[in-house]
C-alpha positions, -999 to +999 in steps of 0.1 A: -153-320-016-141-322-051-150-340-081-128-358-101-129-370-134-101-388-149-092-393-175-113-358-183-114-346-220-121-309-222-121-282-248-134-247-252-164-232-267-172-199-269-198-184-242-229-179-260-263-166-245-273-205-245-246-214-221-247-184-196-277-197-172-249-223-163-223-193-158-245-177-141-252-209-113-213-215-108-208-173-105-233-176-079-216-200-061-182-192-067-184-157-057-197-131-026-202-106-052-209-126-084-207-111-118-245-103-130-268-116-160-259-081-174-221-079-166-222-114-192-246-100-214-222-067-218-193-088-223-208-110-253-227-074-266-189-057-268-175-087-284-148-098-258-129-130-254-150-150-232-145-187-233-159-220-214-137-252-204-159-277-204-158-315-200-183-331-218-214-309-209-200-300-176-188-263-171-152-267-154-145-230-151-146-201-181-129-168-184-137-134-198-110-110-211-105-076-228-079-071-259-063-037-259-037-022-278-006-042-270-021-065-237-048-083-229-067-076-193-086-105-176-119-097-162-129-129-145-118-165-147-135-187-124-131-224-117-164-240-107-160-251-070-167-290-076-134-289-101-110-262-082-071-277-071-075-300-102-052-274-125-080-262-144-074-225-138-035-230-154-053-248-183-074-218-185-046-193-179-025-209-210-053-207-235-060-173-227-020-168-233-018-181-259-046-166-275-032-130-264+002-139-280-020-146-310-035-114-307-003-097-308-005-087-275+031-083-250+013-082-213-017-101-197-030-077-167-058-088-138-065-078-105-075-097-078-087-095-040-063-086-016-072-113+005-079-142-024-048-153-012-055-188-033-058-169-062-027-148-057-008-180-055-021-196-087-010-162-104+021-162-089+026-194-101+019-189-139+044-163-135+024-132-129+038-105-111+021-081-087+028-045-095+000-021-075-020-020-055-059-004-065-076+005-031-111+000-022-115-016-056-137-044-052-173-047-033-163-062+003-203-060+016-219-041+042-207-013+026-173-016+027-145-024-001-115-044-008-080-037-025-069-052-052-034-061-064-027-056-097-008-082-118+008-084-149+027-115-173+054-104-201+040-126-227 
């Protein structure tokens, strides 16, 4: 079941060390192999763009991404379950753009599970395009491991 707020009001803030017990709750539920305290603590520590969507005090979804020389790479955008099919991951998607663009950068690169065929489609969408394939990337449990496709937006 979603929730639905309308009208909604959101904005972004910065993740700071306050905020990331609540990352850290909707990671755990969003996820089978959730980010960890120290995967979020590495990201603030090296200084990378990680930013909340929030509506009020409620975390909608946040997203952490690496600048490089002429692209940015998303690491992990996440919608919190209670707010997902609402458009908040495109809302998320254009900030981050247009914070790349800002940063002077030409692509936006991610990968994602080969079977996060939801995901897949909401990238597809924003007008990424998949362009690899990286095998046995991601954790899959019980020891195995999951491909990833690899995506890319001309910014």
């Amino acid at each position: 079941m979603s929730a639905v707020l309308q009208p909604v009001e959101a904005r972004f803030e910065p993740l700071t060390p306050e905020r990331l017990e609540a990352v850290l709750a909707v990671e755990q539920v969003a996820y089978s192999h959730p980010w960890s305290r120290g995967n979020f603590i590495d990201t603030l520590a090296s200084g990378y763009q990680a930013q909340l969507l929030l509506a009020d005090e409620q975390l909608l979804g946040y997203f952490v991404a690496m600048k490089g020389v002429d692209e940015v790479h998303l690491l992990n955008i996440t919608v919190a379950p209670a707010f997902q099919r609402q458009g908040w991951a495109h809302v998320m998607l254009d900030a981050l753009a247009l914070w790349s663009r800002g940063q002077g950068a030409q692509w936006l690169w991610l990968e994602v599970r080969v079977g996060n065929q939801r995901a897949l489609e909401v990238y597809e969408r924003h007008g990424f395009r998949r362009v690899g394939l990286r095998r046995a990337y991601y954790p899959a449990g019980q020891g195995q491991r999951e491909d990833a496709v690899v995506m890319s937006l001309k910014l």
